[in-house]
C-alpha positions as CSV (number, residue, x, y, z in Angstrom):
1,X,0.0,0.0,0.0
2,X,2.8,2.2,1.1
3,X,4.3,2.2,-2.9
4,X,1.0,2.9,-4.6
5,X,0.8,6.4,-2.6
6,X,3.9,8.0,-2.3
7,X,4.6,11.5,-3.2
8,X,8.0,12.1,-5.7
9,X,10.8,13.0,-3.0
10,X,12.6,15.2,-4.7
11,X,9.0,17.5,-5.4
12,X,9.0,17.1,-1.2
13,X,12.3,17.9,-1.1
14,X,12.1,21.1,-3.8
15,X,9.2,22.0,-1.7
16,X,10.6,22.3,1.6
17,X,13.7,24.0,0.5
18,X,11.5,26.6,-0.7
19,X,9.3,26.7,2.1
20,X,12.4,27.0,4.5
21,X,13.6,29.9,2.8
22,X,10.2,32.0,1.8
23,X,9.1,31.3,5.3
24,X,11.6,31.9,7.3
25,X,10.2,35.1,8.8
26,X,6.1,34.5,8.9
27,X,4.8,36.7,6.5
28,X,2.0,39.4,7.3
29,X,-0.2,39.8,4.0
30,X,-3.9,39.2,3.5
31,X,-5.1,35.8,5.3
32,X,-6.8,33.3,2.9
33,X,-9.0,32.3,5.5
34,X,-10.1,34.1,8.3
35,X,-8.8,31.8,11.5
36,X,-6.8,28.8,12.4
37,X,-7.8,26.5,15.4
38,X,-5.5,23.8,16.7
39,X,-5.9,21.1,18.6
40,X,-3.9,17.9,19.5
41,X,-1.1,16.7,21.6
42,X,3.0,17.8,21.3
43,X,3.0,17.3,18.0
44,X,1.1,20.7,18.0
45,X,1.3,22.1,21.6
46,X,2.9,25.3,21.0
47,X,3.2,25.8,25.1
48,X,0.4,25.5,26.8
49,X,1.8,22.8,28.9
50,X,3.8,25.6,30.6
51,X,0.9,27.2,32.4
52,X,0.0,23.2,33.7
53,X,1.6,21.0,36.3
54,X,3.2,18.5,34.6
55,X,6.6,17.1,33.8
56,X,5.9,17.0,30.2
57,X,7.1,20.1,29.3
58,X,9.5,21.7,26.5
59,X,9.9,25.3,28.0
60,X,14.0,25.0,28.0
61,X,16.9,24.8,25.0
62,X,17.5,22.9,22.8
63,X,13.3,22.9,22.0
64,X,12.9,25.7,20.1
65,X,16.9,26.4,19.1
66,X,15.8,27.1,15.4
67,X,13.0,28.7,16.2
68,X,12.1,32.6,15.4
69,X,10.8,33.2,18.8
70,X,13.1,31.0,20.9
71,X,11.5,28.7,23.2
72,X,8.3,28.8,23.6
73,X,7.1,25.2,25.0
74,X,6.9,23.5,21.7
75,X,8.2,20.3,21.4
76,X,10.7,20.5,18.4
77,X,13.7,22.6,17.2
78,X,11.4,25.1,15.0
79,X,8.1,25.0,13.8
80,X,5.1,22.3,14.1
81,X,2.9,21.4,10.8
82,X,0.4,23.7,12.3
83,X,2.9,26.3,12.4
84,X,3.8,26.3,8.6
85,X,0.0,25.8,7.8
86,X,-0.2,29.3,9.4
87,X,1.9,30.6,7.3
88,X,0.6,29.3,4.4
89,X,-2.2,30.6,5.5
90,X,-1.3,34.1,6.1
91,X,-2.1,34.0,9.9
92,X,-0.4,34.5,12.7
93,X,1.0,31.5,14.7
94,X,-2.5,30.8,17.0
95,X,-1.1,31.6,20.8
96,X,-1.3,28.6,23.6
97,X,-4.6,29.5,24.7
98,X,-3.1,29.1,28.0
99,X,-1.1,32.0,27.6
100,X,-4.1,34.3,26.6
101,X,-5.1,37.8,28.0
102,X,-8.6,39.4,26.6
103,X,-10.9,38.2,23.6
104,X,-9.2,40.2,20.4
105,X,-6.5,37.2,20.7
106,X,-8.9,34.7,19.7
107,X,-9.8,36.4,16.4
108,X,-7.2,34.8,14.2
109,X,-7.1,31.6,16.2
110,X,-6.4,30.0,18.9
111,X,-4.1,26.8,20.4
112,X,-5.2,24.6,22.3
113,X,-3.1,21.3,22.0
114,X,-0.9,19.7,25.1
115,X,1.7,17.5,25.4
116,X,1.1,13.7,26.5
117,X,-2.9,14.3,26.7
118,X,-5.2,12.5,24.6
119,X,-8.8,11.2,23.2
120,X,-9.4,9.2,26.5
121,X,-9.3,11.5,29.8
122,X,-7.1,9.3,31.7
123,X,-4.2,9.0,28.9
124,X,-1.2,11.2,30.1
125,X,-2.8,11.4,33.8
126,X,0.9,9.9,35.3
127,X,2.6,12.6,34.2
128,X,0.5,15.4,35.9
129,X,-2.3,17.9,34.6
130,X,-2.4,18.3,30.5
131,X,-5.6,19.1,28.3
132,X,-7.5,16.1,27.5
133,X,-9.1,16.1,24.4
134,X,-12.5,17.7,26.3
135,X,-10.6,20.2,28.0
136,X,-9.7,21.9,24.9
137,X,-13.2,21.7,23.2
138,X,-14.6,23.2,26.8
139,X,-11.8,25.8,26.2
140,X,-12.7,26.4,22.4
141,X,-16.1,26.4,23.7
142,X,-15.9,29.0,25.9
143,X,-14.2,31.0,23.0
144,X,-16.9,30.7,20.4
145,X,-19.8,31.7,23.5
146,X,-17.4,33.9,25.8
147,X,-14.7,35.7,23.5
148,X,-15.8,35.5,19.9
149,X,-19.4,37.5,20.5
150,X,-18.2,40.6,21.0
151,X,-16.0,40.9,17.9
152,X,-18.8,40.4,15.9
153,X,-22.0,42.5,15.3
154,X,-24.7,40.0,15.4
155,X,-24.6,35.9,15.9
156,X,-24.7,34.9,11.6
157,X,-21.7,36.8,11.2
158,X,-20.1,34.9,14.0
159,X,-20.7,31.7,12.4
160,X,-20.1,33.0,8.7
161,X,-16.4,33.1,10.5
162,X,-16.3,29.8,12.4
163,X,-17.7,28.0,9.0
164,X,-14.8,29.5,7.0
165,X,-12.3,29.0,9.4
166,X,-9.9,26.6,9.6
167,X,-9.6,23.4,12.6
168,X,-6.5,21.0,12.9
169,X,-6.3,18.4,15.0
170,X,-3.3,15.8,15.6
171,X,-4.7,13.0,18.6
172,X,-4.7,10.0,19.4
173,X,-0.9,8.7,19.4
174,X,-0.6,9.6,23.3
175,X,-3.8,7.4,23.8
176,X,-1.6,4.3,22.6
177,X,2.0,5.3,24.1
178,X,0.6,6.7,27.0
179,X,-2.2,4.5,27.9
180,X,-2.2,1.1,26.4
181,X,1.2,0.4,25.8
182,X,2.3,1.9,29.3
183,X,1.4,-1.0,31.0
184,X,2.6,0.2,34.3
185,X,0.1,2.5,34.7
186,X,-3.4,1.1,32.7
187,X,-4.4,-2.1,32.1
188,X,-6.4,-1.3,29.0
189,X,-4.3,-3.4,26.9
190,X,-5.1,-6.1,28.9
191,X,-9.6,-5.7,28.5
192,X,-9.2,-4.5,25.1
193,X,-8.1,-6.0,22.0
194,X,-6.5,-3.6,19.7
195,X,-9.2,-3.6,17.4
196,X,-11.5,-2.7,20.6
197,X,-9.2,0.0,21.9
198,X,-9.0,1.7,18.6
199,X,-13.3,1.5,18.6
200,X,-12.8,3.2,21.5
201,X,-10.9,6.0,20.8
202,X,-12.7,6.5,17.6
203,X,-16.3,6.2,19.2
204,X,-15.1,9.2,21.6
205,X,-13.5,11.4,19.1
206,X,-16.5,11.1,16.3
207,X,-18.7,12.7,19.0
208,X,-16.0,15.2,19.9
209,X,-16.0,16.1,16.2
210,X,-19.5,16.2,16.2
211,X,-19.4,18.8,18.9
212,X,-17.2,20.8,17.2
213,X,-19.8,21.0,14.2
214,X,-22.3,22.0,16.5
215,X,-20.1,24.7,17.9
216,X,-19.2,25.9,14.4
217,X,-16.5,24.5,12.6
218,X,-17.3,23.3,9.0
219,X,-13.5,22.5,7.7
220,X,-11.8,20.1,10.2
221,X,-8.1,18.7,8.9
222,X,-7.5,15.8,11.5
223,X,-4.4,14.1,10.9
224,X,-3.8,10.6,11.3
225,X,-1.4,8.7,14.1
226,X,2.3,8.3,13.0
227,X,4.4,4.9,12.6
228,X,4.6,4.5,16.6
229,X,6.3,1.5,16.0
230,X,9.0,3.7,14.4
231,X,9.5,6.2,17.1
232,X,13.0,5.7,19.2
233,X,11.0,5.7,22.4
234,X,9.7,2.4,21.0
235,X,12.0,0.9,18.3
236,X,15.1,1.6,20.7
237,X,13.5,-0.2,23.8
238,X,12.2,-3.3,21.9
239,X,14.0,-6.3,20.4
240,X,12.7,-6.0,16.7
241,X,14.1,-6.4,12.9
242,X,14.4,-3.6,10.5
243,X,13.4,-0.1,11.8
244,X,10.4,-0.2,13.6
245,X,8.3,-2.5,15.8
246,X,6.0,-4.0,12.9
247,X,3.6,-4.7,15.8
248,X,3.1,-1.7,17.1
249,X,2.6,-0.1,13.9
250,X,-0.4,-1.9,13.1
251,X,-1.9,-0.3,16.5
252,X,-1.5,2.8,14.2
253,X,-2.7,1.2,11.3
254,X,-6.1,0.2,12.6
255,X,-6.9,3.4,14.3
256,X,-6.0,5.6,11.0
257,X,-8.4,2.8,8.8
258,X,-11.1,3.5,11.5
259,X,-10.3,7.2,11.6
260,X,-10.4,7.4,7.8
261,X,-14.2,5.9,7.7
262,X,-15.6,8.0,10.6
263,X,-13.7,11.2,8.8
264,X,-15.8,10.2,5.8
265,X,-19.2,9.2,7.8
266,X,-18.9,12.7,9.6
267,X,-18.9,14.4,6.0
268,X,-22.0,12.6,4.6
269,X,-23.8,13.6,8.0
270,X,-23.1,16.6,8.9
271,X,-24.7,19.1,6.6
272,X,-21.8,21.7,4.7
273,X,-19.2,20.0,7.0
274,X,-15.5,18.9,5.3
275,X,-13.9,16.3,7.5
276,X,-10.2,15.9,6.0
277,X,-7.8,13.4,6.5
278,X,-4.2,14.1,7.0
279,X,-2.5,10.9,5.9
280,X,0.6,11.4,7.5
281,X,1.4,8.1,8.9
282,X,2.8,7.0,5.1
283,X,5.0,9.6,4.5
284,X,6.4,9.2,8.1
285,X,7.2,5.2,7.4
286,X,8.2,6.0,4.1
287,X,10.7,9.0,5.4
288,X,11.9,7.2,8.6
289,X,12.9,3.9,6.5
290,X,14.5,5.4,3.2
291,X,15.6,9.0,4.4
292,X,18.0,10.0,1.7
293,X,14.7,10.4,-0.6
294,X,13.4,13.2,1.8
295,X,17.0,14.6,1.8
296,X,16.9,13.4,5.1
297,X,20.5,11.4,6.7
298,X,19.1,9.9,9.7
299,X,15.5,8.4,10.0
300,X,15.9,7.1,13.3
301,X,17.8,8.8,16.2
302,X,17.0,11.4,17.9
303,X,19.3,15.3,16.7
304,X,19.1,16.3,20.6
305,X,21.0,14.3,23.4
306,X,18.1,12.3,25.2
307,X,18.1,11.0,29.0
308,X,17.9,7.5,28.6
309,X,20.0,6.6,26.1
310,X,18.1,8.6,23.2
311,X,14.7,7.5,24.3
312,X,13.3,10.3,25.7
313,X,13.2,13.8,25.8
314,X,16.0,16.2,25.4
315,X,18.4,16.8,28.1
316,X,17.9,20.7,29.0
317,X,20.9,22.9,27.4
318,X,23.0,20.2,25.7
319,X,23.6,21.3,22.5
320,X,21.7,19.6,19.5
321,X,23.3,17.9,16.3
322,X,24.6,19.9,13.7
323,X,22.2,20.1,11.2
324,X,18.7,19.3,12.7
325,X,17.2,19.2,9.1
326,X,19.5,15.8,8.3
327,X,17.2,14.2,10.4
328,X,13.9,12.7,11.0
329,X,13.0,12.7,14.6
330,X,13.9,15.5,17.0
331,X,14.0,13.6,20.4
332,X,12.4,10.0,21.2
333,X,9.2,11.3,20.0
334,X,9.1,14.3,17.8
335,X,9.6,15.4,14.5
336,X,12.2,18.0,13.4
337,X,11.2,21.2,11.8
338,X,12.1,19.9,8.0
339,X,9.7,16.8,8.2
340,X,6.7,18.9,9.9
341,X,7.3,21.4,6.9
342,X,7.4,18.4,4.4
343,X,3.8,16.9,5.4
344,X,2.3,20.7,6.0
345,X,3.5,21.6,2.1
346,X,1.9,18.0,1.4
347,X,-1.4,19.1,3.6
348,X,-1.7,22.4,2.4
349,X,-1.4,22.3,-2.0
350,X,-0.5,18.2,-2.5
351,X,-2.5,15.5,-3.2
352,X,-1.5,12.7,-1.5
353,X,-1.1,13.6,2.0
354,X,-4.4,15.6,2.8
355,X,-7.6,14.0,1.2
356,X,-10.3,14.2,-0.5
357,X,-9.6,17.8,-0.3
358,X,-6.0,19.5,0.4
359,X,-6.3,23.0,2.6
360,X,-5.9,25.1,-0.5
361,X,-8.7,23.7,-2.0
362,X,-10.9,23.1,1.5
363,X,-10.3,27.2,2.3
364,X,-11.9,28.0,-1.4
365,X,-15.2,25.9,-0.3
């Protein structure tokens, strides 16, 4: 499956030099779509996990060393997809929602996403307080009824806005290394099969989509759960052949096949609604085990110094690899900059990552 729908490299590698370079700075000109909304886990938290108590945290160097702004809690060395889709996008980067002060923040978007949280409220609970995946549609919530309203003059403009603004949403990978892989903690792997567990998580997030609707959003990009099998908080802890725990990655593969049929459910049943899927778990597998056709060197250590033998996260103020774009992952769990830029390009104007619709053509509907 993975050969019949991969992207030419060197067009993914052509496109990210380009995107590297024209976006280095965000540029300020007219936005394409009125507002972006994010919500997810690290792989988007752009440091709202700073304001919580909890160890998972990225508020120190080396996150953020090739950043614009520094460090600012999220968990890579520059900018998440949802980053670059701002950009593309025209917007501003949306703010940790955490970090907000008054309601004419919210107007361009908002962040919600937090690091080790997930679909299921428990997942990430070890580790201290983080934004489940209900804490952030309360929080988005109490945008659209608290903070939006007074920027508009009457409630059909309001919703004109939400319907053409844009929602991302990256969830579900914590639910699995978090939860029912971290047998220590939760015995769910233990009363549900995989194919049960994944049920689960999708039951919960169909109706969480399904709240967003009734809150608003129309155009919701979620993106699927990467190659956990791949990851080095996995693959370098297990005995395994070739690059990834095979096993593991099929706990990926049957969330994403559910996730891709209640994506297009949600579509047929919600009335003017465009549920997109982010097929990012392909391009990830194919990256992590043939690198050199991304321009990539190094598909599967981490570029920062971990604790625990490069398994975890990075080890505050050690300095980084030389060139973070030579590789894949960032630490034991996140990407680098270059392959967040790669799937966002793919997201945003391809078509093979982002489907039925990329954002280019979902911001036009």
């Amino acid at each position: 499956m993975l050969q019949n729908m991969r992207m030419k490299p060197m067009s993914l590698i052509f496109l990210f030099t380009i995107s590297l370079h024209f976006h280095s700075l965000q540029i300020h000109g007219l936005p394409i779509a009125p507002a972006l909304y994010v919500l997810g886990d690290s792989l988007f938290d752009s440091g709202n996990n700073n304001f919580l108590p909890t160890v998972c945290k990225a508020d120190y160097l080396p996150y953020g060393v090739n950043f614009v702004k520094g460090v600012t809690g999220r968990f890579t060395n520059g900018r998440t997809v949802a980053d670059f889709i701002a950009e593309f996008l025209e917007l501003p980067y949306p703010p940790p929602y955490m970090s907000i002060r008054g309601s004419n923040t919210a107007l361009k978007g908002l962040n919600y996403a937090s690091g080790s949280c997930g679909i299921l409220p428990e997942t990430g609970s070890q580790f201290g307080k983080c934004l489940n995946l209900k804490d952030q549609i309360d929080l988005f919530q109490r945008t659209v009824k608290s903070d939006l309203p007074g920027q508009f003059q009457n409630p059909h403009d309001l919703l004109h806005y939400l319907s053409k603004s844009i929602f991302l949403f990256s969830i579900g990978s914590n639910d699995f290394i978090n939860n029912y892989l971290y047998t220590k903690a939760f015995d769910t792997s233990q009363r549900y099969s995989p194919q049960q567990f994944a049920q689960l998580l999708m039951d919960a997030l169909a109706n969480h989509l399904e709240r967003m609707y009734n809150l608003g959003a129309r155009k919701i990009v979620t993106f699927e759960i990467g190659p956990l099998g791949c990851i080095p908080s996995i693959a370098k802890t297990h005995n395994h052949s070739g690059n990834c725990v095979e096993d593991t990655n099929e706990l990926a593969t049957i969330f994403n096949e559910n996730l891709r049929v209640t994506l297009a459910n949600l579509t047929t049943t919600f009335q003017g609604s465009f549920f997109v899927l982010g097929r990012a778990n392909w391009i990830g597998y194919d990256a992590i085990t043939s690198p050199v056709k991304y321009g990539l060197i190094d598909g599967s250590n981490p570029c920062c110094t971990t604790w625990a033998d490069g398994t975890s996260e990075c080890i505050p103020l050690l300095a980084p690899c030389l060139e973070p774009n030579n590789y894949f992952f960032w630490d034991a769990f996140h990407l680098t900059e270059s392959v967040s830029s790669v799937i966002a390009t793919g997201c945003f104007n391809g078509s093979t990552v982002c489907t039925p619709l990329n954002i280019k053509q979902l911001v036009e509907m």
